[in-house]
N, CA, C and O atoms as CSV, one atom per row, in Angstrom:
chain,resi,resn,atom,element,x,y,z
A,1,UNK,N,N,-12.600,22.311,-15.274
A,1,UNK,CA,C,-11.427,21.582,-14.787
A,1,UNK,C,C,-11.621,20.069,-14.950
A,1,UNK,O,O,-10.534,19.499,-15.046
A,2,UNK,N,N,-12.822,19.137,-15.019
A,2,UNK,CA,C,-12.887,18.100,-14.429
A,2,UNK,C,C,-12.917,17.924,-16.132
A,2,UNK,O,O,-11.938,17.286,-16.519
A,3,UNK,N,N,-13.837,18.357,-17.228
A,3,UNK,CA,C,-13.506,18.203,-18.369
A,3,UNK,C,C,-12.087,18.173,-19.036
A,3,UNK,O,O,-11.843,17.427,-19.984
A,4,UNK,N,N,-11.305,18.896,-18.570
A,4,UNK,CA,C,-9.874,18.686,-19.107
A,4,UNK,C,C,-9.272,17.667,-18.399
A,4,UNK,O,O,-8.457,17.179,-19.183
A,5,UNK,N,N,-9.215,16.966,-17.153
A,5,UNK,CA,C,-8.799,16.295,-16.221
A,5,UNK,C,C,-9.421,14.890,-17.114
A,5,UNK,O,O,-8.834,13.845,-16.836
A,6,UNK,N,N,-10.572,14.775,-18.177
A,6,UNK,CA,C,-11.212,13.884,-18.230
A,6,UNK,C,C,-10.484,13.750,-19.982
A,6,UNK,O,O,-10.212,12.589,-20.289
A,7,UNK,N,N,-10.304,14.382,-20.621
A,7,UNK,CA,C,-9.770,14.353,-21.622
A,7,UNK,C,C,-8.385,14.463,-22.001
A,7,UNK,O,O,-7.895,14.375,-23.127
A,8,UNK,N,N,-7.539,14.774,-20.312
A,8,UNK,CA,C,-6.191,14.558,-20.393
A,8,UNK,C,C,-5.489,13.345,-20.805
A,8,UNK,O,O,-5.496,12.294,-20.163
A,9,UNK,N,N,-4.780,13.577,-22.095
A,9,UNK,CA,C,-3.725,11.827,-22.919
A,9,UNK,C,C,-3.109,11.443,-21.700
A,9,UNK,O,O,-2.696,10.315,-21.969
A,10,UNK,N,N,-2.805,11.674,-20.576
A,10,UNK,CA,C,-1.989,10.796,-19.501
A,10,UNK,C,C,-2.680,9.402,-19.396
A,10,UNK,O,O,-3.813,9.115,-19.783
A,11,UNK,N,N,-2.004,8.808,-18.951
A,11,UNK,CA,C,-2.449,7.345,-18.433
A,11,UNK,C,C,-3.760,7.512,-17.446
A,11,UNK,O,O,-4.020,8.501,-16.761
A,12,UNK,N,N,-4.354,6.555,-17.527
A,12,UNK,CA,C,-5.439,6.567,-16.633
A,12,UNK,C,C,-4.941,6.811,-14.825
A,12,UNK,O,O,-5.231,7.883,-14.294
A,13,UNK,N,N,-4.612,6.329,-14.470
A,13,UNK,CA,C,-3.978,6.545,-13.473
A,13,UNK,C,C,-3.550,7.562,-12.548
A,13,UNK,O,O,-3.714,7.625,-11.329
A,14,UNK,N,N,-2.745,8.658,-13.659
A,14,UNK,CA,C,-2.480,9.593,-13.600
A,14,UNK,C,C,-3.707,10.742,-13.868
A,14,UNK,O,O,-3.444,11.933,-14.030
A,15,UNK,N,N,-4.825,10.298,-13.884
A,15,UNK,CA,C,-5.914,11.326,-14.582
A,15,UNK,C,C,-6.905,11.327,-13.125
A,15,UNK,O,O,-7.452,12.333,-12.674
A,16,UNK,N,N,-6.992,9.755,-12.449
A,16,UNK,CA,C,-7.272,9.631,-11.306
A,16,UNK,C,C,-6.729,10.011,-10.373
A,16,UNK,O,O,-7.309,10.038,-9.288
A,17,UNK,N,N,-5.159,10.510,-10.557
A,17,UNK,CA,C,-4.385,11.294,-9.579
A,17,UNK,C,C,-5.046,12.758,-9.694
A,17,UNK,O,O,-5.333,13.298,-8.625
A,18,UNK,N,N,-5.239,13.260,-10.559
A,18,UNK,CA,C,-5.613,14.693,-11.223
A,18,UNK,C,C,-6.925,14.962,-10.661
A,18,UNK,O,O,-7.151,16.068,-10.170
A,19,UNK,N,N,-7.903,13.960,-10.689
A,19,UNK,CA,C,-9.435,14.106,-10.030
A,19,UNK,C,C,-9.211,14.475,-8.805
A,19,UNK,O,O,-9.609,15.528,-8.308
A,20,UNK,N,N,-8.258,13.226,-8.006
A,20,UNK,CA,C,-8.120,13.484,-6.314
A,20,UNK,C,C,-7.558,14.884,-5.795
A,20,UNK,O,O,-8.113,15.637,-4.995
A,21,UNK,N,N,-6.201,15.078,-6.500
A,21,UNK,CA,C,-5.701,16.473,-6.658
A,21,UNK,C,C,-7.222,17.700,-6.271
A,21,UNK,O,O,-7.449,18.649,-5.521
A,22,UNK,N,N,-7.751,17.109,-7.055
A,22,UNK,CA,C,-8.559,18.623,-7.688
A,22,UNK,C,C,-9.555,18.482,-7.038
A,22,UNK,O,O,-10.335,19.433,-7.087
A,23,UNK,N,N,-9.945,17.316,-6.201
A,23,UNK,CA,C,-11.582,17.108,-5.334
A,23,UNK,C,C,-10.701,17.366,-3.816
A,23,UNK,O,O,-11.244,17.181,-2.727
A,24,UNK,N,N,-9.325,17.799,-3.959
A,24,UNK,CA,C,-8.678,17.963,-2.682
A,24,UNK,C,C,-8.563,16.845,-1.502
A,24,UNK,O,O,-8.528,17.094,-0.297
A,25,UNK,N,N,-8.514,15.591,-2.097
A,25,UNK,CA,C,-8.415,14.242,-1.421
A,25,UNK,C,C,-7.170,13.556,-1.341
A,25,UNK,O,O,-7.271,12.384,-0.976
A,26,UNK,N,N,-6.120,13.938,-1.563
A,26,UNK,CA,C,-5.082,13.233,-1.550
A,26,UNK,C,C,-4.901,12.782,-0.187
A,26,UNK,O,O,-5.267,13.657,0.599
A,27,UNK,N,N,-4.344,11.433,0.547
A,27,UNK,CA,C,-3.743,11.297,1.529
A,27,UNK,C,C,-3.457,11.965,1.901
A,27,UNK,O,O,-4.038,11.904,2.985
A,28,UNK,N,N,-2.651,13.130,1.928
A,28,UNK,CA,C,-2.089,13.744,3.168
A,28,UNK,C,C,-1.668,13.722,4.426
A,28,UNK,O,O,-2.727,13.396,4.963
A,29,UNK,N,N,-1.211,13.785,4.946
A,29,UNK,CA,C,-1.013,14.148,6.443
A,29,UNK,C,C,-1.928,15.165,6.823
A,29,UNK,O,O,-2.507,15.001,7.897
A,30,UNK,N,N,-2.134,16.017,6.266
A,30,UNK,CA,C,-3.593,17.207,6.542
A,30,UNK,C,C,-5.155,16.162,6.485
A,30,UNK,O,O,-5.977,15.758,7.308
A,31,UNK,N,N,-5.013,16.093,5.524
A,31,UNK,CA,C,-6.117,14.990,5.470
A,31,UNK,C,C,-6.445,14.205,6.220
A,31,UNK,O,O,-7.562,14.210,6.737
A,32,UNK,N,N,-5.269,13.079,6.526
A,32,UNK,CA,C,-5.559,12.330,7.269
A,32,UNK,C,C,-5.679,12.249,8.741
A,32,UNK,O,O,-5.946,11.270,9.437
A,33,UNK,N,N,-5.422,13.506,9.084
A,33,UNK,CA,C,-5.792,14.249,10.358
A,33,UNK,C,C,-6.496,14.540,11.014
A,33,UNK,O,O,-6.650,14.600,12.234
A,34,UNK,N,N,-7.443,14.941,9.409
A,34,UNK,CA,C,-8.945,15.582,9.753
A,34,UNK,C,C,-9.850,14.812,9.875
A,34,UNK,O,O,-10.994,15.160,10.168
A,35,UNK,N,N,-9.357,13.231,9.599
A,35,UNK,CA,C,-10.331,12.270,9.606
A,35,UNK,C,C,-9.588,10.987,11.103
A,35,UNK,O,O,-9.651,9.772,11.292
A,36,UNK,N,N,-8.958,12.160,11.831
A,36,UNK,CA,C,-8.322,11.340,12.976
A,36,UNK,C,C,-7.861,9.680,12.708
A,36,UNK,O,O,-8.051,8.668,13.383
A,37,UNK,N,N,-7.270,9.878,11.586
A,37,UNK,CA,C,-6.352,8.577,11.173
A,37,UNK,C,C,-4.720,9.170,11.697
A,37,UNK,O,O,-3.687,8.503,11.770
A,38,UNK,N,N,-4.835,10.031,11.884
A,38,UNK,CA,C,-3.311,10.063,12.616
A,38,UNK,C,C,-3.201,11.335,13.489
A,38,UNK,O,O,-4.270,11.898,13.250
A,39,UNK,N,N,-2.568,12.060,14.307
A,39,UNK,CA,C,-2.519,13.085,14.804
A,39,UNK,C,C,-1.299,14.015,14.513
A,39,UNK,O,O,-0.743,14.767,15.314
A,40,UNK,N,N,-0.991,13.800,13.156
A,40,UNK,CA,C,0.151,14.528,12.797
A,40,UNK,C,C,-0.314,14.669,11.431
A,40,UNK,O,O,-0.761,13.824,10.656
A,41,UNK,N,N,-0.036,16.407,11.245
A,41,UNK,CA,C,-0.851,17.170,9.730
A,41,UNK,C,C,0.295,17.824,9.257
A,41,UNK,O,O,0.112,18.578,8.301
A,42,UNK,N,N,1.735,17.686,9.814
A,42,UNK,CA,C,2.426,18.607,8.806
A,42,UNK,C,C,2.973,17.993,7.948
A,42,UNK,O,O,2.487,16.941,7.533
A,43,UNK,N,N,4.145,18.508,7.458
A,43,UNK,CA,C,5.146,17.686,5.989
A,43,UNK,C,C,6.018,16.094,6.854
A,43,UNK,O,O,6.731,15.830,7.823
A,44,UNK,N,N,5.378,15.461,5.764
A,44,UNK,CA,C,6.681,13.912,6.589
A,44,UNK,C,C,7.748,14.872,6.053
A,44,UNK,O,O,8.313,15.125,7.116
A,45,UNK,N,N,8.247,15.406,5.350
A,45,UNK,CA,C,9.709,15.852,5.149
A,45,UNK,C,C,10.177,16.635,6.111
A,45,UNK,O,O,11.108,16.396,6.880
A,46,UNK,N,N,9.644,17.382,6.060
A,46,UNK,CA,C,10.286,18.835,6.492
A,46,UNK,C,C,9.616,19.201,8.269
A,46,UNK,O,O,10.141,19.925,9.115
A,47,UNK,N,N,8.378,18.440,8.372
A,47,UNK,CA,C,7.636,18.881,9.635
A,47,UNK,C,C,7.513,20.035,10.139
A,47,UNK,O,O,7.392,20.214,11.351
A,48,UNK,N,N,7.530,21.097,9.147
A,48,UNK,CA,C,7.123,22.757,9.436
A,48,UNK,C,C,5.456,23.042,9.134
A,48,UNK,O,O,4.574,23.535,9.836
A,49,UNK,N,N,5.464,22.470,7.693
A,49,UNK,CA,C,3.721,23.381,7.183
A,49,UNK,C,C,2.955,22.132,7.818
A,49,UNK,O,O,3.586,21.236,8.379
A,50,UNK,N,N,1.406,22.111,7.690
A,50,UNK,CA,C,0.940,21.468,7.395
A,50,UNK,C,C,1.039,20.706,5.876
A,50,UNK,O,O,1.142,21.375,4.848
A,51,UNK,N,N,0.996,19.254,5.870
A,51,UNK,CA,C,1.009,18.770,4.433
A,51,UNK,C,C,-0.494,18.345,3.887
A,51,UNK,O,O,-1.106,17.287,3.741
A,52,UNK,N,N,-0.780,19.912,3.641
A,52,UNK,CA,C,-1.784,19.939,2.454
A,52,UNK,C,C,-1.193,19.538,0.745
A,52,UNK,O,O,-0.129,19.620,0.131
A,53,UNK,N,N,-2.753,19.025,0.443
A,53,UNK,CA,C,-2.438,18.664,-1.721
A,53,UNK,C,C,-1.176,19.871,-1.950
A,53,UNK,O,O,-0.010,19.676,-2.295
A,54,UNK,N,N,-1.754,20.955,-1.678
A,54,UNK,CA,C,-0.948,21.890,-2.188
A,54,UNK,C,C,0.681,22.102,-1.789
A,54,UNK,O,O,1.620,22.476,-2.492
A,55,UNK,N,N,0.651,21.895,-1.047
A,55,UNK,CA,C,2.238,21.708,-0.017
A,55,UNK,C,C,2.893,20.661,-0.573
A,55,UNK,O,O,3.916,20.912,-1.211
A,56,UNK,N,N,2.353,19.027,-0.420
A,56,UNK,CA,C,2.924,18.334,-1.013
A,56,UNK,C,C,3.294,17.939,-2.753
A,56,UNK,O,O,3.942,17.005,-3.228
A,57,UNK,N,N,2.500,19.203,-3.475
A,57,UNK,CA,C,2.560,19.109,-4.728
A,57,UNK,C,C,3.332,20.439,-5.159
A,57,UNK,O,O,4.226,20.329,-5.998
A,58,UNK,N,N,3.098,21.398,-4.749
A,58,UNK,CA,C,4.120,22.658,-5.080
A,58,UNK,C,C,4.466,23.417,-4.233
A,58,UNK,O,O,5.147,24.289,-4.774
A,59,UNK,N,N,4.336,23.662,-2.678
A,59,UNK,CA,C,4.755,24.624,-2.126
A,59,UNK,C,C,5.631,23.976,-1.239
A,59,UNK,O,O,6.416,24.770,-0.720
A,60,UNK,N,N,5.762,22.876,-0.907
A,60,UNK,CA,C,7.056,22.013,-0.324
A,60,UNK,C,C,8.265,22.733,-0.283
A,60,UNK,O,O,8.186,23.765,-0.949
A,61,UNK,N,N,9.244,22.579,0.204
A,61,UNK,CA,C,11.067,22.959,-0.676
A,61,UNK,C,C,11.544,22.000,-1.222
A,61,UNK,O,O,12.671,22.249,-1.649
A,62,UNK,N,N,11.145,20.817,-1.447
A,62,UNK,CA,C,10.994,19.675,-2.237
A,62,UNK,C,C,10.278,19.805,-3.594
A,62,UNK,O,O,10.809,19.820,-4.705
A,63,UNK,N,N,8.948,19.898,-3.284
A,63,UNK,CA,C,8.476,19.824,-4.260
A,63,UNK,C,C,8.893,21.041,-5.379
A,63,UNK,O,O,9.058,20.768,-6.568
A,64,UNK,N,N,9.029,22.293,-4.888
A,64,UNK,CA,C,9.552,23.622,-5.665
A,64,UNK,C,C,10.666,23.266,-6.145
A,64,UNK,O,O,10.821,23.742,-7.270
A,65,UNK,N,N,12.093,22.217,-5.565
A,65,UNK,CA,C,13.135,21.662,-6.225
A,65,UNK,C,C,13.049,21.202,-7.527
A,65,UNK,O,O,13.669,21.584,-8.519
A,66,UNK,N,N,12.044,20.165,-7.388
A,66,UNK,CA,C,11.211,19.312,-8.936
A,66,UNK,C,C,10.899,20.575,-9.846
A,66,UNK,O,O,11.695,20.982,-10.692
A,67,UNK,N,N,9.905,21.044,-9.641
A,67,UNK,CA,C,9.747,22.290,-10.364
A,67,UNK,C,C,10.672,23.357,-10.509
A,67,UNK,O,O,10.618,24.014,-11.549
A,68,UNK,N,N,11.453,23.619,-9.701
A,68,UNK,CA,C,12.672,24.672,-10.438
A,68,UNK,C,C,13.289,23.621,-11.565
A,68,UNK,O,O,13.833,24.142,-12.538
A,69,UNK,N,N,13.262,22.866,-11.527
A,69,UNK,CA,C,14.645,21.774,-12.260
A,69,UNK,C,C,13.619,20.785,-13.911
A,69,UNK,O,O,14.095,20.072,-14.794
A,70,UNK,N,N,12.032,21.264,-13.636
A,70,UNK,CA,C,11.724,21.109,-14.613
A,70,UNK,C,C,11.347,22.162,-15.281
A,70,UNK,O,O,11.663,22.168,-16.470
A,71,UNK,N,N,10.705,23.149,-14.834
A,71,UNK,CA,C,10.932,24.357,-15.154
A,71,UNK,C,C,12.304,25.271,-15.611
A,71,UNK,O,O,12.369,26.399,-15.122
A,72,UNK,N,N,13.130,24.944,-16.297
A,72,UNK,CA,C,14.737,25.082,-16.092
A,72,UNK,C,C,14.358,26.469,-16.648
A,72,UNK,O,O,14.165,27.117,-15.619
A,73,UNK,N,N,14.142,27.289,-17.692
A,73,UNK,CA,C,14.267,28.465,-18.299
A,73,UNK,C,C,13.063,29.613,-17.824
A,73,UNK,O,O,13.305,30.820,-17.819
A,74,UNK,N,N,12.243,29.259,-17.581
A,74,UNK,CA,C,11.004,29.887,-17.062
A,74,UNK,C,C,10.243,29.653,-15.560
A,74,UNK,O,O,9.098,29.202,-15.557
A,75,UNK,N,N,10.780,29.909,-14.562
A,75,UNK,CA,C,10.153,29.949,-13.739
A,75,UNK,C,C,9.356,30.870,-13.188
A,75,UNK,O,O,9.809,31.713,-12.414
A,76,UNK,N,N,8.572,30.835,-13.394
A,76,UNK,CA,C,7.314,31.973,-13.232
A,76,UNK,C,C,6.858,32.001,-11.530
A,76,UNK,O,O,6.540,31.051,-10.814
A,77,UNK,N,N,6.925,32.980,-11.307
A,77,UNK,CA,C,6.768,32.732,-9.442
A,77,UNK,C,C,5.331,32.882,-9.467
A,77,UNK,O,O,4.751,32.499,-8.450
A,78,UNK,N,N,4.693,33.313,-10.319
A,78,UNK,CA,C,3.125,33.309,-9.895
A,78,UNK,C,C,2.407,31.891,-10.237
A,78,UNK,O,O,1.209,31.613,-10.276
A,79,UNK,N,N,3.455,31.163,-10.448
A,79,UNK,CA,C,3.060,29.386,-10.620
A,79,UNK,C,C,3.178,29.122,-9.088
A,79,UNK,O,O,2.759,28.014,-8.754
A,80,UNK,N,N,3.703,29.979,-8.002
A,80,UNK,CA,C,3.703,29.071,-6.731
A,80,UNK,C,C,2.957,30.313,-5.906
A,80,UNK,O,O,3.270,30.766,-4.805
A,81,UNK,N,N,1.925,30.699,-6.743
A,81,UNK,CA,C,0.922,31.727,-5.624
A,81,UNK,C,C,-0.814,30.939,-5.574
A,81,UNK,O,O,-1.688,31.016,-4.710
A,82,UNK,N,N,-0.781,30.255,-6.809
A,82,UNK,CA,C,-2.359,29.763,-7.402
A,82,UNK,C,C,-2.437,29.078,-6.077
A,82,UNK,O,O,-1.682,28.364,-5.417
A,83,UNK,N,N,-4.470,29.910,-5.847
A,83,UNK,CA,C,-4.690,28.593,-5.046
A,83,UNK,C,C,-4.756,27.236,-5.841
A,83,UNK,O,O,-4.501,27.426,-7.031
A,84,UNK,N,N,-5.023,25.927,-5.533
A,84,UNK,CA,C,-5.122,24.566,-5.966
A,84,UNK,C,C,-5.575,24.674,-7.278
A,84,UNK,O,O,-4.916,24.546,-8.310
A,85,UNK,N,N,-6.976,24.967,-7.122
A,85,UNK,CA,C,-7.681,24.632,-8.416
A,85,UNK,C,C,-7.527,25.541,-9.558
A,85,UNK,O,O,-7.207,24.946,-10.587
A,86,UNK,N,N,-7.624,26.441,-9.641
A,86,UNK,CA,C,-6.516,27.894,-10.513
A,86,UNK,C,C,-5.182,27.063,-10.898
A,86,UNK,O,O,-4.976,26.680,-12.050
A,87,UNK,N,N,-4.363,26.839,-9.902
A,87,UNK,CA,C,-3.571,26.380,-10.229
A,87,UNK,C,C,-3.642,25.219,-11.291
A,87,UNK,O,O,-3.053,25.509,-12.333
A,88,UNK,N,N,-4.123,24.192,-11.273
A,88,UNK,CA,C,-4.330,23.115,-11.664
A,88,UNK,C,C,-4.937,22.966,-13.377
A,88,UNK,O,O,-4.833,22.190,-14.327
A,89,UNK,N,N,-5.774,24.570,-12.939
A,89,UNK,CA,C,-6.872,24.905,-14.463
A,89,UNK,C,C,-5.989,25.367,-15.422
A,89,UNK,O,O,-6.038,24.990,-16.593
A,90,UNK,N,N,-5.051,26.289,-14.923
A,90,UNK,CA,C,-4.099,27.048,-16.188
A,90,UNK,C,C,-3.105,26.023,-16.653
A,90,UNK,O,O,-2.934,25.830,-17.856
A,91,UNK,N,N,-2.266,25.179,-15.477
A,91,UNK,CA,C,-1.687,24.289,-16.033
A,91,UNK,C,C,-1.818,23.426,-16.995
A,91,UNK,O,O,-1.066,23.305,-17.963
A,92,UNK,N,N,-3.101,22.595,-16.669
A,92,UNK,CA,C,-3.539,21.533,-17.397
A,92,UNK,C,C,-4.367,22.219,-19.154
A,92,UNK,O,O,-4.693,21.647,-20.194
A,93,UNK,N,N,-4.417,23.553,-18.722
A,93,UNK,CA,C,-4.834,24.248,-20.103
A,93,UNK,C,C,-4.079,25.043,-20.603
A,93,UNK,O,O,-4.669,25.884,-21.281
A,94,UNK,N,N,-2.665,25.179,-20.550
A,94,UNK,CA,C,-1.841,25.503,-20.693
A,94,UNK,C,C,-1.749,25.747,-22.707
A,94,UNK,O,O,-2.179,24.876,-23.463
A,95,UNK,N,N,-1.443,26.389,-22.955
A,95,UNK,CA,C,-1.836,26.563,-24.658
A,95,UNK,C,C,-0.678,25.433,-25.426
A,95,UNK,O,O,-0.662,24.695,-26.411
A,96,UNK,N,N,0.247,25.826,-24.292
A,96,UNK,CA,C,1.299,24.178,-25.035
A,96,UNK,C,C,0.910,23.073,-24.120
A,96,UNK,O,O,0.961,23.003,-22.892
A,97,UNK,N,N,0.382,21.962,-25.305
A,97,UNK,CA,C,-0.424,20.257,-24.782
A,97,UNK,C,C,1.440,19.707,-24.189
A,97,UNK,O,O,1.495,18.836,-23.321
A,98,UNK,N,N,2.357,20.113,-24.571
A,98,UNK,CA,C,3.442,19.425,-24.017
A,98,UNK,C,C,3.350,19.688,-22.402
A,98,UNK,O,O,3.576,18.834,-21.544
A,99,UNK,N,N,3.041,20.799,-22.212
A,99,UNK,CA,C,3.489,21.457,-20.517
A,99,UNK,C,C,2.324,20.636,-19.850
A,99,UNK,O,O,2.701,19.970,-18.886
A,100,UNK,N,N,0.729,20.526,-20.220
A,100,UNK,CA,C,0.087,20.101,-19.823
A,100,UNK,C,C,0.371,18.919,-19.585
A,100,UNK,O,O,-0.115,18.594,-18.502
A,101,UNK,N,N,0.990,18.010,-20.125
A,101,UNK,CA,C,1.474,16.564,-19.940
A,101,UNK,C,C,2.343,16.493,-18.849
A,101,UNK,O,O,2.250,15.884,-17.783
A,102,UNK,N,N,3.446,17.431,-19.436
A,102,UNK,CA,C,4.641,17.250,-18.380
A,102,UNK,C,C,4.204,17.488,-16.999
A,102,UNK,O,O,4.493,16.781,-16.033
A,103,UNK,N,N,3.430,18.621,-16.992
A,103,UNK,CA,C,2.798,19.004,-15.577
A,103,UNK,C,C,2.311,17.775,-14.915
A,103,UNK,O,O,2.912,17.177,-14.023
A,104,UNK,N,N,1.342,17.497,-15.350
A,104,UNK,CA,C,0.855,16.057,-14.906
A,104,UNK,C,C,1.372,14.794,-14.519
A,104,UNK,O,O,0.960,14.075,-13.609
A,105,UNK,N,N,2.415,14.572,-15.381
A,105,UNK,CA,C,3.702,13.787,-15.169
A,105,UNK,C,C,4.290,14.078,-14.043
A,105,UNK,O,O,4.364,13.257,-13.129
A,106,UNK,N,N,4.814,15.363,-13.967
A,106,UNK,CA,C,5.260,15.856,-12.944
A,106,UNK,C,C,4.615,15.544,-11.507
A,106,UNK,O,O,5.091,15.016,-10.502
A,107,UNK,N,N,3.337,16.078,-11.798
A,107,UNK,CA,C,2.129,16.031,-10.370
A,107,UNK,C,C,2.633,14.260,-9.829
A,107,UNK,O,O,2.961,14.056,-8.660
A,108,UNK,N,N,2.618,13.394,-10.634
A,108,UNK,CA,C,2.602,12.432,-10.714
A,108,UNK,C,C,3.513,11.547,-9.673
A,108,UNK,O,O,3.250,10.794,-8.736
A,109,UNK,N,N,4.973,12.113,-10.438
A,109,UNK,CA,C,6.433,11.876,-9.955
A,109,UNK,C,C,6.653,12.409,-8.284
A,109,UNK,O,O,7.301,12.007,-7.319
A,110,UNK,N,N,5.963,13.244,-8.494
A,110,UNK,CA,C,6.262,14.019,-6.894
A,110,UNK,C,C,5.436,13.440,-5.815
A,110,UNK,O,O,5.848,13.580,-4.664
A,111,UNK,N,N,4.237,12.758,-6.042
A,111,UNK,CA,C,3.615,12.201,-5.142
A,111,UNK,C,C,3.689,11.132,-5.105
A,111,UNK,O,O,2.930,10.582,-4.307
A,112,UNK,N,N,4.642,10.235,-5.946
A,112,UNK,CA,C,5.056,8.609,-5.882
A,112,UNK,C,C,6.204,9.494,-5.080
A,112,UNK,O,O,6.053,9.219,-3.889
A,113,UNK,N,N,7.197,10.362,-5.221
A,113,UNK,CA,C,8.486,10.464,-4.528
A,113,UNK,C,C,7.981,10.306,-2.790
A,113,UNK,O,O,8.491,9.584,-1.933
A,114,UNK,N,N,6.724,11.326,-2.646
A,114,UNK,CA,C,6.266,11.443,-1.358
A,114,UNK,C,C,6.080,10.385,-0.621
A,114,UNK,O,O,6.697,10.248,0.435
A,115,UNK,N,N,5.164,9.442,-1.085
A,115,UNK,CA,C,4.768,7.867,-0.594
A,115,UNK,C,C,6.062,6.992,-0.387
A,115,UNK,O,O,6.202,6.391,0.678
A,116,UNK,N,N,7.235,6.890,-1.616
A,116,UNK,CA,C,8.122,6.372,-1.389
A,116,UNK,C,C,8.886,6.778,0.042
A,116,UNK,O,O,9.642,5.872,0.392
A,117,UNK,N,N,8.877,7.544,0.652
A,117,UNK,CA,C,8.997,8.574,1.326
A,117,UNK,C,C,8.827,7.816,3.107
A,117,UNK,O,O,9.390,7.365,4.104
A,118,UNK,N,N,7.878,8.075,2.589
A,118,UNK,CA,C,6.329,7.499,3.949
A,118,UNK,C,C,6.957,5.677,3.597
A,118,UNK,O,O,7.860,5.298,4.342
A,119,UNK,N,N,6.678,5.119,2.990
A,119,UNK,CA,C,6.222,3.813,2.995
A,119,UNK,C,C,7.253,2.957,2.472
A,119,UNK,O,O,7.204,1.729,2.547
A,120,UNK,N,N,8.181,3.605,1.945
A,120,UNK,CA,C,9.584,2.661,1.418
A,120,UNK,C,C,10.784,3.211,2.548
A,120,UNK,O,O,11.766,2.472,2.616
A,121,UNK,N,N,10.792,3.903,3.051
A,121,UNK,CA,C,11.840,5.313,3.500
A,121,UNK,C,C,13.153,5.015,2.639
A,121,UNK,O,O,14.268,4.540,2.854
A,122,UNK,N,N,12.404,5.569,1.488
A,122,UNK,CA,C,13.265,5.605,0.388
A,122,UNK,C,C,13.118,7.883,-0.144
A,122,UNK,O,O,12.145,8.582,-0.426
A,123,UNK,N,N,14.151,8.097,-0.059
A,123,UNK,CA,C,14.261,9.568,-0.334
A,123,UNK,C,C,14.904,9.603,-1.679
A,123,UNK,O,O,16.095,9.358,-1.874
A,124,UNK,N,N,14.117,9.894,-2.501
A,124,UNK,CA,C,14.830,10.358,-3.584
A,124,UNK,C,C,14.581,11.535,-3.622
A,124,UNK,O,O,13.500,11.962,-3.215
A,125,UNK,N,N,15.522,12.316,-4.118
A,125,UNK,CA,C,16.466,13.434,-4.346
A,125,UNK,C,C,15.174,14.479,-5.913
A,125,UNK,O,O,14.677,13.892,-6.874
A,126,UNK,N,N,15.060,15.560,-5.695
A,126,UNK,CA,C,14.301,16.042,-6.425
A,126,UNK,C,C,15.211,16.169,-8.172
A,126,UNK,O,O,14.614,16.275,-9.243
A,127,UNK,N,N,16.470,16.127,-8.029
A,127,UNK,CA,C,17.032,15.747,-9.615
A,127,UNK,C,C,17.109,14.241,-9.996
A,127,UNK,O,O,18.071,13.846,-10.655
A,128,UNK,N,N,16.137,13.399,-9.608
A,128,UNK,CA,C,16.335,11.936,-9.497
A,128,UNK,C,C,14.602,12.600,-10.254
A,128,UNK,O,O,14.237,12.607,-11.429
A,129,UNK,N,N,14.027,12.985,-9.254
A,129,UNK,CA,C,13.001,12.780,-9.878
A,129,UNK,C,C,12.336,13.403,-11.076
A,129,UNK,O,O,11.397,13.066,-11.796
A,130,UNK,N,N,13.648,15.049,-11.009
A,130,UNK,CA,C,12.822,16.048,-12.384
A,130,UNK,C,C,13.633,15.076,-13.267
A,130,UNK,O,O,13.479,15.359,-14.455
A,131,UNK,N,N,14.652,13.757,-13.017
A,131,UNK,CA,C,14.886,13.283,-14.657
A,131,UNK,C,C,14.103,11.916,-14.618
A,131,UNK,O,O,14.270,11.016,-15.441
A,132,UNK,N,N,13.551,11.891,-13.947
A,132,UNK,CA,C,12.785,10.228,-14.296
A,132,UNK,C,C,11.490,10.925,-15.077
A,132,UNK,O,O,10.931,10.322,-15.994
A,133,UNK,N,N,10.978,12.491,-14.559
A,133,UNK,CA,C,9.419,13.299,-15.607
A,133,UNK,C,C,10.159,13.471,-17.133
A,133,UNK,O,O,9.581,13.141,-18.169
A,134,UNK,N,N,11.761,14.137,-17.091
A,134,UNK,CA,C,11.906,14.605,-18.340
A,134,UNK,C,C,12.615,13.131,-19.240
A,134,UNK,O,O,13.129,13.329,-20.341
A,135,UNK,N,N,12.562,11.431,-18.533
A,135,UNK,CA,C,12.882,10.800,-19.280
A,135,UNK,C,C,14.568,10.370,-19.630
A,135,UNK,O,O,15.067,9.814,-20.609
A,136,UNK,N,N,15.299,11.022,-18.067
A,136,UNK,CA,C,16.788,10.854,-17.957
A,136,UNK,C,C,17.131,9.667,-17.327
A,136,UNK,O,O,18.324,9.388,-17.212
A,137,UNK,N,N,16.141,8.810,-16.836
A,137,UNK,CA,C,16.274,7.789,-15.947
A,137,UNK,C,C,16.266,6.477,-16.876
A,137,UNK,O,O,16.371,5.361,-16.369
């Protein structure tokens, strides 16, 4: 995983998003819980799950929005069963280098939407954001 994460064409940036992803460090609200920086672990959106990497990247009803809407013809439901790192391995090795990008892109878009979220209280809308990944913006 960390070899493909390391040889992924995304921007640097985005490859350092992909490490944290995958070393299970993202901010969070789960996270930052566990390190008693705040006493609240579920979704800033929704305030049902806990907001684990995984929650805030695909199991959200947010985040699954982004992904139904970039996913338009194929939505594969066993894309929202992977634990994290499974998840993360097939994607990013995905036999088409396009999906692997977009994925990443994607990963990308959804966790700037999140922060914007938290720290702008700015909500953008998950078809705001599957067209700023596919380049409609």
């Amino acid at each position: 995983l960390f070899n493909l994460i390391k040889k992924c064409p995304n921007p640097k940036r985005i490859r350092c998003l992909l490490w944290r992803i995958a070393h299970n460090s993202l901010c969070t609200n789960d996270w930052r819980n566990s390190r008693f920086i705040t006493t609240i672990a579920t979704c800033t959106r929704w305030h049902a799950s806990r907001e684990t990497c995984l929650h805030a990247l695909r199991d959200c009803t947010f985040s699954k929005s982004v992904w139904s809407e970039i996913m338009t013809h194929n939505v594969d439901q066993g894309f929202f069963l992977s634990p994290l790192n499974d998840w993360l391995l097939s994607n990013l090795n995905a036999s088409n280098p396009e999906w692997s990008q977009l994925f990443a892109m994607t990963l990308d878009s959804i966790w700037k939407a999140c922060n914007n979220l938290i720290f702008c209280q700015t909500d953008i809308s998950s078809i705001q954001v599957a067209c700023e990944v596919n380049g409609c913006v």
